[in-house]
C-alpha positions as CSV (number, residue, x, y, z in Angstrom):
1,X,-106.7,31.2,-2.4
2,X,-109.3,28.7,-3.9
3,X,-108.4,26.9,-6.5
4,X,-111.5,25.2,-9.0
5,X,-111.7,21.6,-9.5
6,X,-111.2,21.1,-13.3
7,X,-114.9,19.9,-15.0
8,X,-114.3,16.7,-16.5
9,X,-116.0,16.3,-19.7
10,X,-118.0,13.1,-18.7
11,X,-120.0,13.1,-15.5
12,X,-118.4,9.9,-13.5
13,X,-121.3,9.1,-11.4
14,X,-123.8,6.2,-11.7
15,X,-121.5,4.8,-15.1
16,X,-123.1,2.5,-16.7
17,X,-122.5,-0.2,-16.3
18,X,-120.6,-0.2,-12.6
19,X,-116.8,-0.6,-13.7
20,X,-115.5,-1.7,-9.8
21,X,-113.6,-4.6,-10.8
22,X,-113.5,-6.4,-7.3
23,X,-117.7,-7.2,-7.2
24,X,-120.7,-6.7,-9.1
25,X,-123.5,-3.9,-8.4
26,X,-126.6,-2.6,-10.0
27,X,-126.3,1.3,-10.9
28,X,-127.5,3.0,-7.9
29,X,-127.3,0.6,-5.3
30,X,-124.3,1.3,-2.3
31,X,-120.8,0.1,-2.2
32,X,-120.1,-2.0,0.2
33,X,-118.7,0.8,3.0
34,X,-122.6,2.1,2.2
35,X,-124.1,-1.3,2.5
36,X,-122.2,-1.2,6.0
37,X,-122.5,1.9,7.1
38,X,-126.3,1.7,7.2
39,X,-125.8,-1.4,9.6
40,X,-124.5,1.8,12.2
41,X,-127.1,3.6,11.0
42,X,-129.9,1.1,11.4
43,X,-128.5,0.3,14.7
44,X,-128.8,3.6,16.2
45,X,-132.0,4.4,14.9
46,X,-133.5,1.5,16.5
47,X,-132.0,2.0,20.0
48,X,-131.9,5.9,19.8
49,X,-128.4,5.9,20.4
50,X,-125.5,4.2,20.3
51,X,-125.1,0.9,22.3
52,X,-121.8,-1.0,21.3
53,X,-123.5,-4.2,22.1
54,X,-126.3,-3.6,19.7
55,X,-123.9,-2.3,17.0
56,X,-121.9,-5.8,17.4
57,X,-124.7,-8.0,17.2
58,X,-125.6,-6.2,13.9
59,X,-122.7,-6.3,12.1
60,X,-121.7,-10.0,12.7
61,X,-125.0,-10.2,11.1
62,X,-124.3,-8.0,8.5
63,X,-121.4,-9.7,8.3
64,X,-122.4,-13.8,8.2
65,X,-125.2,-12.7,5.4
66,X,-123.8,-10.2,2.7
67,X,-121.6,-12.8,1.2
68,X,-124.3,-14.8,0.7
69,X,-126.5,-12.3,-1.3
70,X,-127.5,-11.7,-5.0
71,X,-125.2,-10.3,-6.2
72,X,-122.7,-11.4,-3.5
73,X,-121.6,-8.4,-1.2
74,X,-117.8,-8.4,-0.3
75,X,-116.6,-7.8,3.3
76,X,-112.9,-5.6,3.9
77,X,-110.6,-6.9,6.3
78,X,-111.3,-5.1,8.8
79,X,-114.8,-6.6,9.1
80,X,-113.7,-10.4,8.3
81,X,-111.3,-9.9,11.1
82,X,-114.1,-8.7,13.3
83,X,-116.5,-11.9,12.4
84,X,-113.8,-14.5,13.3
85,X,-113.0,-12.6,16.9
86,X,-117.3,-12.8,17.3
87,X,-117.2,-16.5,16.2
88,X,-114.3,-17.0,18.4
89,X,-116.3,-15.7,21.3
90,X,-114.8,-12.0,21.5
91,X,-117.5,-9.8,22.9
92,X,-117.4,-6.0,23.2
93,X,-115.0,-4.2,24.3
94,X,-112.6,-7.1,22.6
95,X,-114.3,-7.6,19.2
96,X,-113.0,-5.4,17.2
97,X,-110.3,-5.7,14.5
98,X,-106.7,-5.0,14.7
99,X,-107.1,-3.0,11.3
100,X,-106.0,0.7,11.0
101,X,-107.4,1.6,7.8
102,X,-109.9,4.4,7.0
103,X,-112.8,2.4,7.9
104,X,-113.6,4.1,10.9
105,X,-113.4,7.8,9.0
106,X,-117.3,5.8,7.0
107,X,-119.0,5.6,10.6
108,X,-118.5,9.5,11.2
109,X,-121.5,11.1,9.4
110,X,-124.0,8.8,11.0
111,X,-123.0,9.5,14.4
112,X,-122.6,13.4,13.9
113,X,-126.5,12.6,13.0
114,X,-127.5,12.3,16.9
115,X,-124.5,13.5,18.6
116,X,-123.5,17.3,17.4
117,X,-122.8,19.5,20.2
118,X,-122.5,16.5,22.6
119,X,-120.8,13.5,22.9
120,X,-119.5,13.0,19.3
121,X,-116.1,12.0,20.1
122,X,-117.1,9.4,22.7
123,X,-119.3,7.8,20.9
124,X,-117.0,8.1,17.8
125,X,-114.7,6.3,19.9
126,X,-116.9,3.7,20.6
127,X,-118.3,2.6,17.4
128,X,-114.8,2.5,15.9
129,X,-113.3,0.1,18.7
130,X,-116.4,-2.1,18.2
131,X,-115.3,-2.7,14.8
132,X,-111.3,-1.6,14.8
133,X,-109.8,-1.9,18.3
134,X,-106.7,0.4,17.0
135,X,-105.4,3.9,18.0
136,X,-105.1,4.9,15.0
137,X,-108.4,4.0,13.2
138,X,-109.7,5.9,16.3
139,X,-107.1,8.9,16.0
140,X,-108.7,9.6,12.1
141,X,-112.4,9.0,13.1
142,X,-111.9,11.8,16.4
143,X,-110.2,14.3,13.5
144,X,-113.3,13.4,11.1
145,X,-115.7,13.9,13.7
146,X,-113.8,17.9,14.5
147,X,-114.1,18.6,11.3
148,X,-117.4,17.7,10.2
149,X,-118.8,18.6,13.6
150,X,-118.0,22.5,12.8
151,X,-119.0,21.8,9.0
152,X,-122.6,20.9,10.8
153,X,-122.5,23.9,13.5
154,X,-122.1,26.4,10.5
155,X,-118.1,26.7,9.3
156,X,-117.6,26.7,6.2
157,X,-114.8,23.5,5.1
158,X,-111.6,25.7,5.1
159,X,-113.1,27.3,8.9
160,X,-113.5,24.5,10.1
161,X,-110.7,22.8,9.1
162,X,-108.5,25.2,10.6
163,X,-110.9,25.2,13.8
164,X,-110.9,21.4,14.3
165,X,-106.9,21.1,13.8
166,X,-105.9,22.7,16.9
167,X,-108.1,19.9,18.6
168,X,-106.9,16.7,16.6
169,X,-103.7,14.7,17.5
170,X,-100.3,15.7,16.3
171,X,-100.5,13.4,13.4
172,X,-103.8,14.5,11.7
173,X,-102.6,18.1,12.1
174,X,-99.9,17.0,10.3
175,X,-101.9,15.6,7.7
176,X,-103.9,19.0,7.3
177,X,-100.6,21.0,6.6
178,X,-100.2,18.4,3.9
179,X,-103.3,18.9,2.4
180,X,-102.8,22.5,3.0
181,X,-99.8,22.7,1.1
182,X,-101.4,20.7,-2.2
183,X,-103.9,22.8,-2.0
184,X,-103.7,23.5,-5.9
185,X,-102.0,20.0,-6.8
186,X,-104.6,18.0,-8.7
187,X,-105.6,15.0,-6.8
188,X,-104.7,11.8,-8.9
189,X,-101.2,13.1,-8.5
190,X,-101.5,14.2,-4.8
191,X,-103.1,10.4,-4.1
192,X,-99.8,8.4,-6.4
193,X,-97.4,11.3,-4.7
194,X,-98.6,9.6,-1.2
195,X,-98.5,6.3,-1.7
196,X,-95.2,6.9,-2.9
197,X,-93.9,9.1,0.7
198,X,-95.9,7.0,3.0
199,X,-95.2,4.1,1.7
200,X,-92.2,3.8,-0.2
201,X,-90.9,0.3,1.1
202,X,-94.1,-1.7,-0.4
203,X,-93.9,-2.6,-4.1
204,X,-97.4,-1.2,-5.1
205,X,-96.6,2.0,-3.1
206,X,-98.3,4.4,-5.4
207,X,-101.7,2.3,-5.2
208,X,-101.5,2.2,-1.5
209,X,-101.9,6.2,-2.1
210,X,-105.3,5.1,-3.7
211,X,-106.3,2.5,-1.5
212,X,-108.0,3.0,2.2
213,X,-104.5,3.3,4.2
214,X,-104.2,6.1,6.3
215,X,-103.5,8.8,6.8
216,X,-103.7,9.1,2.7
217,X,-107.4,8.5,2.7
218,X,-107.7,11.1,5.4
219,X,-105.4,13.9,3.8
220,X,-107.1,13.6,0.5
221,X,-110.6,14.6,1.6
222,X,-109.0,17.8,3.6
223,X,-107.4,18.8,0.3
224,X,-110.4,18.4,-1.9
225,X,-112.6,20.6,0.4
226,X,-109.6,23.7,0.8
227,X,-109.8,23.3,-3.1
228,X,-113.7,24.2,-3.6
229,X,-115.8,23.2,-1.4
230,X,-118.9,22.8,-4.3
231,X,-120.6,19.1,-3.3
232,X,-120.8,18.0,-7.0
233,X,-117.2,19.2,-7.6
234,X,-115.1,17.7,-4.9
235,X,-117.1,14.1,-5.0
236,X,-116.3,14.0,-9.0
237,X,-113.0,14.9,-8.5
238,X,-113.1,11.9,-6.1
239,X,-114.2,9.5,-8.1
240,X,-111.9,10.4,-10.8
241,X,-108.9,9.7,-8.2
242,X,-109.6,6.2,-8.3
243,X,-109.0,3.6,-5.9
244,X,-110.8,3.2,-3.0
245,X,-112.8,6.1,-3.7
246,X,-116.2,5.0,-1.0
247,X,-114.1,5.3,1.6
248,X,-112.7,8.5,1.2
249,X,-116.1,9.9,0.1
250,X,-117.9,9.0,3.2
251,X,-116.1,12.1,5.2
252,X,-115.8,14.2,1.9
253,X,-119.5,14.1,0.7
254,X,-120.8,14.8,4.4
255,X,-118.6,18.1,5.1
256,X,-119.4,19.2,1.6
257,X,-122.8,19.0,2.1
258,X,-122.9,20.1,5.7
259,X,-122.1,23.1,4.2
260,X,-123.9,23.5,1.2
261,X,-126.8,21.9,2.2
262,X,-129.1,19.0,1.0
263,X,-130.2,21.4,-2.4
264,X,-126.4,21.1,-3.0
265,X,-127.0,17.4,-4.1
266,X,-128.5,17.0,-7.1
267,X,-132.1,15.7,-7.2
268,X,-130.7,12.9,-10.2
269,X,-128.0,11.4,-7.8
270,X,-130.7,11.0,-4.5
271,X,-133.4,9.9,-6.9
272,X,-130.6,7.1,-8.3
273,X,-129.2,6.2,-5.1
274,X,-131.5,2.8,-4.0
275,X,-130.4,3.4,-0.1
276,X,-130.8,7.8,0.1
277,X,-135.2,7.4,1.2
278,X,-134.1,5.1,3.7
279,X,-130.9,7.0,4.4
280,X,-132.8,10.6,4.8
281,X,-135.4,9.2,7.2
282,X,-132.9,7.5,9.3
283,X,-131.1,10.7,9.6
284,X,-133.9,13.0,10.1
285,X,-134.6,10.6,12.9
286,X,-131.2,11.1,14.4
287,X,-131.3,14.3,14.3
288,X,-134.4,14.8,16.2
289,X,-133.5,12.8,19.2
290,X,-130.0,15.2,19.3
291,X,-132.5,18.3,19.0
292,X,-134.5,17.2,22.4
293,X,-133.0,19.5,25.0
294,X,-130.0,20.4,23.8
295,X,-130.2,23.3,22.1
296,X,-128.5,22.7,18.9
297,X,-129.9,24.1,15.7
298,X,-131.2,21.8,13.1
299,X,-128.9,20.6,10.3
């Protein structure tokens, strides 16, 4: 049974002005998972594939500069971790950070853009440990990239949730029969509920349900799509969750619109969004050079 995502009576998107409390942002512009995520995306577009080495050099750019723009960009642990192991002289495969939050889950969408139908979880793999050398930021990413993969190839969310859990290790199955079974729970109180099972022996527990810990930020985005599916829906409903909303996002907002489509996001949001022309193009791009002989449908 679906169950509707409850309209809230003001639209949370684009609020004016930008209410994140931890840095400052024009309306429109990325967070900064976006900001990094198009590093990845920029990266591969300019090799036509992925090349760890490439990827690395990038972000420890990415990473020396963005604290330094107007209005200053701030960097997640994971990726100040990753700078000091490059300054200290830690080259791929030994870069990355020993960080297992949900990270990894932001790089998915940009590599389903070239490697549908072949590769995806290698190069998944790969683009994580360049930035997080842990299992378990790699575990999430290979049960993103299931999901979203059947999203892409035509399932709708609930298919191909159910398609991609057979394939994904114990744990993230486990985390889909959570999700599964809050189904109708509304997801402020699923996210405190979380923070509060997973981890209980921290004193700001329920936040931690909020924050980008896995596997919290990973069941939250299954639940959202077996709840409706409806792009505008499920990212609201996001947003109103709080916390570290971006990163959860990243894997929501790219199954939902797998499978509704680009008309399922509104023409106000991409018109607002400073980074979507760029975005779109880069993607389209992508896209092409996983077309070119291997037989997979556009998306």
């Amino acid at each position: 049974m679906q169950v509707a995502v409850r309209a809230h009576p003001v639209a949370p998107e684009f609020h004016e002005p930008p209410s994140c409390p931890y840095y400052k942002y024009p309306s429109g512009a990325s967070s900064p998972y976006g900001d990094q995520a198009m590093v990845l995306l920029r990266s591969i577009a300019a090799a036509g594939e992925l090349q760890p080495t490439h990827f690395e050099t990038s972000l420890a750019e990415f990473a020396r500069e963005y604290p330094l723009r107007t209005p200053p960009g701030r960097l997640d642990n994971a990726t100040k971790q990753f700078a000091k192991n490059v300054a200290e002289g830690r080259r791929w495969p030994h870069c990355g950070a020993e960080d297992s939050q949900a990270i990894s889950l932001t790089k998915v969408a940009l590599l389903a853009c070239r490697y549908t139908g072949a590769e995806l979880r290698d190069k998944c793999e790969a683009a994580t440990r360049v930035h997080q050398n842990n299992d378990d930021a790699v575990l999430y990413a290979l049960a993103s990239a299931a999901l979203l993969e059947r999203a892409i190839l035509g399932s709708s969310p609930r298919e191909a949730l159910q398609g991609a859990a057979p394939l994904m290790h114990e744990s993230a199955r486990r985390c889909v029969s959570r999700a599964q079974q809050a189904a109708a729970q509304p997801l402020a109180e699923l996210l405190t509920q979380l923070g509060s099972e997973l981890f209980a022996d921290s004193e700001h527990a329920e936040m931690m349900g909020r924050s980008a810990a896995l596997p919290c930020a990973f069941i939250a985005p299954c639940r959202s799509l077996l709840s409706d599916s409806t792009y505008t829906n499920v990212v609201r409903e996001n947003m109103v969750g709080g916390g570290d909303s971006c990163v959860r996002a990243m894997l929501l907002g790219a199954v939902a619109a797998a499978a509704g489509g680009l008309d399922s996001i509104p023409v106000s949001w991409r018109s607002k969004t400073e980074a979507y022309g760029e975005a779109l193009a880069l993607a389209v791009q992508l896209a092409e050079h996983r077309t070119e002989g291997s037989g997979v449908g556009d998306v």
